[in-house]
N, C-alpha and C positions, 0 to 999 in steps of 0.2 A: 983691800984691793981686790981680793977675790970674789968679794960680792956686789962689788961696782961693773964686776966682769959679768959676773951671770946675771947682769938686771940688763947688760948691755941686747942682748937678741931681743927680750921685751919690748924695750923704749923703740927699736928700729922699727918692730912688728908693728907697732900701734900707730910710729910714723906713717908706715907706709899706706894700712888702712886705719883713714880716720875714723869710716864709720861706725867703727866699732867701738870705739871709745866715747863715740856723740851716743849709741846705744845704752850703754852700760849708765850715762850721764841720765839720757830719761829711763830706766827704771829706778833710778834713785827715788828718795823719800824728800819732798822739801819740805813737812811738816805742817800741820792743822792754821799756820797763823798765813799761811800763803791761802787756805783754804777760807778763810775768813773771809777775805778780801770779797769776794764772788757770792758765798754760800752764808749768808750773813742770817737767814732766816734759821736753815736748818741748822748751826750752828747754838743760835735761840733755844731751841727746842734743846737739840742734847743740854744744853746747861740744867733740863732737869729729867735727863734719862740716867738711869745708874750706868750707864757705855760711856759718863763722864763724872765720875766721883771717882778722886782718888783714892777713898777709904775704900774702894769694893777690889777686891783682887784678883786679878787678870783685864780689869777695864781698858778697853782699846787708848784713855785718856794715858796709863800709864806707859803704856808703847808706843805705838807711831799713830796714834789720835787718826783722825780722822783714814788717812791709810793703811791704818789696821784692819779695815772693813773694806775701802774702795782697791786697794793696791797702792803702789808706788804710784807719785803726781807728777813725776818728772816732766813726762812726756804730756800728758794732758794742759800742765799747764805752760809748756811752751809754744803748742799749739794756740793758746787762747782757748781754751775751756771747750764746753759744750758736751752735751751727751753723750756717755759712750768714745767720746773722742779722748785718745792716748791710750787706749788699753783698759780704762778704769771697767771696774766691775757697777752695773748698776742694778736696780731693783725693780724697774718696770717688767711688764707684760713681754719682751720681745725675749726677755734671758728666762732660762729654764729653770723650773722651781729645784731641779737639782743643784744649779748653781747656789742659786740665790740660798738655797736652805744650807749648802755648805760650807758656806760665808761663817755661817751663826754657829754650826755644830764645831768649826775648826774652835771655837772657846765653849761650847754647853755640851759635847758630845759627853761628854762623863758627867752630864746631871742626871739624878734618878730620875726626875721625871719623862725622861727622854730615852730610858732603856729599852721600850717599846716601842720605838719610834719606825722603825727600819718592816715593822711588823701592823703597823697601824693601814687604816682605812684614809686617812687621811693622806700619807706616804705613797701611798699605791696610786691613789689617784692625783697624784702634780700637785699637790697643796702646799705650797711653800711657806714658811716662817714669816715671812713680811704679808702677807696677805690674810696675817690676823693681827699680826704685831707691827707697832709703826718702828721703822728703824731708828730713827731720829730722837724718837718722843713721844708725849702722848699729846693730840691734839686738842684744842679748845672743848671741852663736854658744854653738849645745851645747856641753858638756864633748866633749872629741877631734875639732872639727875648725879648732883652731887659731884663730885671731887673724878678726877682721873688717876689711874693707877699707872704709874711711869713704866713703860716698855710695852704696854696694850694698846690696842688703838682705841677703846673706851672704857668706860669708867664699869667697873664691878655691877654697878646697878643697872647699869644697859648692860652687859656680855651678850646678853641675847641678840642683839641688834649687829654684833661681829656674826655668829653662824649663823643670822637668817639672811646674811648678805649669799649666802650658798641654799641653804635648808629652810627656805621659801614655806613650804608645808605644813613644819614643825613650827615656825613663827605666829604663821596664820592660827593656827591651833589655841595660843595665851591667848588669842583674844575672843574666845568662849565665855561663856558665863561663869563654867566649873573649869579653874586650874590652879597651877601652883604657881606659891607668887612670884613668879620669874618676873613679871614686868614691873611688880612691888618693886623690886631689890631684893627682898626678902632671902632667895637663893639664886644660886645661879646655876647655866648649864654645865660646868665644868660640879657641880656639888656631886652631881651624878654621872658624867662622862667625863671620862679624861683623852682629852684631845688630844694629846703629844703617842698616844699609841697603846692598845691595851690586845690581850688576849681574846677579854671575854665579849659577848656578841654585843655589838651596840658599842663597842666601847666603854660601856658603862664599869663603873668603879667596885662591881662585886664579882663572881662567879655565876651569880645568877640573878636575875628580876626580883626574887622577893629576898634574897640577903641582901639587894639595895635598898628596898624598901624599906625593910623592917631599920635599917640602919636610924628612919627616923619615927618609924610607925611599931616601935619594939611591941607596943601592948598588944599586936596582933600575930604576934610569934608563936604562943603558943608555950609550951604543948598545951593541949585540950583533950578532955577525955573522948568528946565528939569533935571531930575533926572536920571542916566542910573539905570535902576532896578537892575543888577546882583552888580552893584558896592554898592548901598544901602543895600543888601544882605547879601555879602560876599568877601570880596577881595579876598580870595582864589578860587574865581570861576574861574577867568581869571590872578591870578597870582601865582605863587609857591615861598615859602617864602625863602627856604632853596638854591638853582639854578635851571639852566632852562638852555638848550641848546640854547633859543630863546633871542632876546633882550626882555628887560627891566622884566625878570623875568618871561615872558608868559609862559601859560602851552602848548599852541599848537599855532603856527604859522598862522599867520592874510595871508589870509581871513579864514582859516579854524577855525580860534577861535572863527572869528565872525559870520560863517554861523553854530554854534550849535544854536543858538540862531534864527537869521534872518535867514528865510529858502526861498528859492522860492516863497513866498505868500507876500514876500514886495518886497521893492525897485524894479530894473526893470525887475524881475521876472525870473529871469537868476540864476544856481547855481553855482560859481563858479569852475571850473572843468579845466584837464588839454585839453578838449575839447575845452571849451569852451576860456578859455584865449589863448592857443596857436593856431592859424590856420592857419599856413602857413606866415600868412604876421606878420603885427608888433602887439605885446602883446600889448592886453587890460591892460587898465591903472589900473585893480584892481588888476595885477601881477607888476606892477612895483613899486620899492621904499618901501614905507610903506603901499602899498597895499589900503584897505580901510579906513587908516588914512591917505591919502592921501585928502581926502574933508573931511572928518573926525575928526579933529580933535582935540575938547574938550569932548575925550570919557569920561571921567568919570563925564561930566556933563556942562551945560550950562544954561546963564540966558537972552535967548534972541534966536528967532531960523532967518536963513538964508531967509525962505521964509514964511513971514506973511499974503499970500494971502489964504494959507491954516492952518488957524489956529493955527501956533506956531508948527506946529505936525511933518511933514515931514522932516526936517530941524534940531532938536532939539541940535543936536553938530555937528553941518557945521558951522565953523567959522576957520578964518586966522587971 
């Protein structure tokens, strides 16, 4: 009796204002099969995004399906649908990548790969999570490039074709004559940058340029008893990671790559020039073939030099 008494001001209060009670009705949840009805396509798709396998844990399938990600449907769908219309949260251009990203983080914000998130290049500049990743699903991949990876908007084998929808520059670059086989398949951009947020410059998945390199290029680590300075430095000094009109990735064609460095004050005091190599009769051999890897070379480093009459010095990567 006592509690039929204290529900008594309630039931009055909610008479009096109905609105409040029609309120409370559309933020409710009427569940993914009301969502069907309308949303028949993107419903398609989740059937092979893991945001719908029950075996995966915390899947929005296992909670409130489809308003585990938009909101409660109450109200949207007693309007009769449409964008934006009831409150839903959508994923177009018009809502803010802060929203929209933390949509996604309210279930990934405790994945490691996303510990650097809040610190990344991509965070700073409005990059949101659905504007590499499809919400839904992964869409149809063209004929030849192989299988789609569920929750990417393309397959492994194109990744590169998500960042050059931004990094224009960096795309244009694969299609050089010298690069790495990004457009193969073979790797991808994420092998070497981690998108979700890193410390180190670029993004990239090491401390520095050449701990990423070497991660594939180990035989150029080293140690060496002769050392080439710029390769201890930086492999970006004399290579470009992304293409290169030149072989093997160089940024400026040998000998001119290698007289920024060796100027006139070594070797046989000569700068290499279109004087000086052409003159009428037959090209000097530092125009021919590979130029000054022609005695050259173990450029990026050597443990023993050509001529030990002069101290190991002269000679440092002259080897066959």
């Amino acid at each position: 009796m006592r509690r039929e008494l204290s529900l008594l001001p309630l039931v009055m209060f909610l008479l009096a204002f109905p609105g409040i009670s029609r309120a409370a009705d559309q933020n409710s949840y009427v569940g993914s099969d009301v969502c069907i009805g309308c949303h028949e396509k993107q419903v398609r798709l989740l059937a092979k995004s893991p945001h719908w396998k029950k075996a995966v844990p915390g899947a929005p399938i296992n909670s409130e399906g489809c308003e585990s990600c938009h909101g409660p449907g109450a109200a949207h769908a007693e309007q009769g649908g449409g964008k934006g219309v009831g409150g839903l949260i959508t994923f177009d251009k018009k809502v803010t990548a802060e929203r929209k990203s933390g949509v996604c983080l309210s279930c990934h914000e405790n994945s490691t790969v996303l510990a650097m998130w809040d610190s990344g290049t991509h965070k700073k500049m409005d990059v949101a999570c659905s504007d590499c990743h499809a919400v839904h699903g992964p869409p149809k991949a063209p004929a030849g490039y192989g299988t789609t990876l569920a929750g990417l908007a393309y397959s492994p084998t194109w990744e590169y074709q998500v960042c050059g929808k931004c990094h224009l520059d960096i795309k244009a670059r694969f299609n050089r004559r010298a690069h790495h086989p990004l457009v193969e398949g073979r790797i991808t951009c994420s092998n070497c940058h981690q998108p979700h947020g890193s410390m180190n410059p670029s993004m990239i998945k090491a401390p520095s340029v050449n701990q990423l390199c070497y991660t594939c290029h180990a035989e150029k680590r080293g140690p060496y008893m002769f050392e080439h300075p710029p390769v201890d430095e930086n492999c970006a000094t004399c290579h470009t990671p992304h293409g290169s009109v030149h072989e093997w990735l160089l940024v400026e064609k040998v000998p001119n790559l290698c007289q920024n460095c060796h100027d006139s004050s070594g070797h046989v005091g000569n700068r290499y020039s279109r004087e000086t190599l052409f003159t009428g009769k037959a090209p000097a051999i530092q125009s021919v073939s590979r130029a000054c890897l022609n005695c050259h070379v173990n450029i990026h480093g050597s443990n023993g030099s050509a001529n030990p009459a002069n101290g190991f010095n002269s000679g440092a990567y002259f080897f066959r």
